[in-house]
C-alpha positions as a Markdown table, in Angstrom:
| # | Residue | x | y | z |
|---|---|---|---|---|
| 1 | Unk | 0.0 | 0.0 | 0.0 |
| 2 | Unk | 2.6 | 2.3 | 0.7 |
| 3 | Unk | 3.1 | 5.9 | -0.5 |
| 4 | Unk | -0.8 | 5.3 | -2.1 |
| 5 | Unk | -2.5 | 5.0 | 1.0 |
| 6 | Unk | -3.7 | 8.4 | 1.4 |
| 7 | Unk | -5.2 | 8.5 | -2.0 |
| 8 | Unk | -6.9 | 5.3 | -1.6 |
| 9 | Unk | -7.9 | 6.6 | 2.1 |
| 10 | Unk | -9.4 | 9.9 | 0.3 |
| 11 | Unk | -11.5 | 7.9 | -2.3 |
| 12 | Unk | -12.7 | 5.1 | -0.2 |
| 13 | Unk | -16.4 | 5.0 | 0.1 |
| 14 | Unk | -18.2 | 5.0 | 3.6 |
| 15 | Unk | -18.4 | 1.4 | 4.5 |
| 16 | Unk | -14.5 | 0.9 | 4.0 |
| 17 | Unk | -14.2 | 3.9 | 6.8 |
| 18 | Unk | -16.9 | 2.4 | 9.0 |
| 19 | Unk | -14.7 | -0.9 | 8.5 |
| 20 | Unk | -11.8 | 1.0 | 9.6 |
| 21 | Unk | -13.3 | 2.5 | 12.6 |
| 22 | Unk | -15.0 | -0.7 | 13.5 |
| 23 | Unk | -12.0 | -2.7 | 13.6 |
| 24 | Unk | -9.9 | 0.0 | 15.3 |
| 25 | Unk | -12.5 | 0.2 | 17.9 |
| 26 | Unk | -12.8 | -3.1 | 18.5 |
| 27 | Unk | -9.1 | -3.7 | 19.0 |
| 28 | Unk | -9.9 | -0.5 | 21.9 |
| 29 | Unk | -12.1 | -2.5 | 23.8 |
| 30 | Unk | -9.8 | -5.8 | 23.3 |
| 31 | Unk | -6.9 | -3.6 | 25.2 |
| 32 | Unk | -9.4 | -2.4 | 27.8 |
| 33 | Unk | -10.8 | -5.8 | 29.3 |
| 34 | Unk | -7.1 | -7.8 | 28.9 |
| 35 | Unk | -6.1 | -4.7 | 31.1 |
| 36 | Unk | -9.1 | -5.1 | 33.0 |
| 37 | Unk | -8.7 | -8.8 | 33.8 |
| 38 | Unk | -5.3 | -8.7 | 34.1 |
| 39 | Unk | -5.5 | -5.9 | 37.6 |
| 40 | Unk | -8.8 | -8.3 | 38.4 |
| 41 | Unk | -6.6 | -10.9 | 38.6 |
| 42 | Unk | -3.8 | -9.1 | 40.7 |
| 43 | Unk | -5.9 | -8.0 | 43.1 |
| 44 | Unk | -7.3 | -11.4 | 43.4 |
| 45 | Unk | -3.9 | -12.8 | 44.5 |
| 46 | Unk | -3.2 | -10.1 | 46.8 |
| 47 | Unk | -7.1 | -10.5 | 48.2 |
| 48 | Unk | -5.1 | -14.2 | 48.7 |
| 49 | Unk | -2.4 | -14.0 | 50.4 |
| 50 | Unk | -0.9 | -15.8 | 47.4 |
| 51 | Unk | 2.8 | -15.6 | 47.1 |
């Protein structure tokens, strides 16, 4: 894609954008609930005693 990908980013129609957005957002909310589980689960061990 390259040095062309603004061009093709300027003449994309609307559902290639809503794509975009979609799959950007969606890799958003991916980060926020691994982070999410991850301090769950750290608090969990300390709620433990666990070494």
């Amino acid at each position: 894609m390259g040095g062309s990908a603004p061009f093709v980013l300027a003449e994309a129609p609307v559902p290639v954008f809503f794509l975009i957005s979609l799959l950007v957002a969606g890799i958003a909310l991916h980060l926020v609930v691994r982070r999410r589980r991850t301090t769950a689960a750290a608090d969990q061990v300390l709620r433990d005693g666990a070494p």
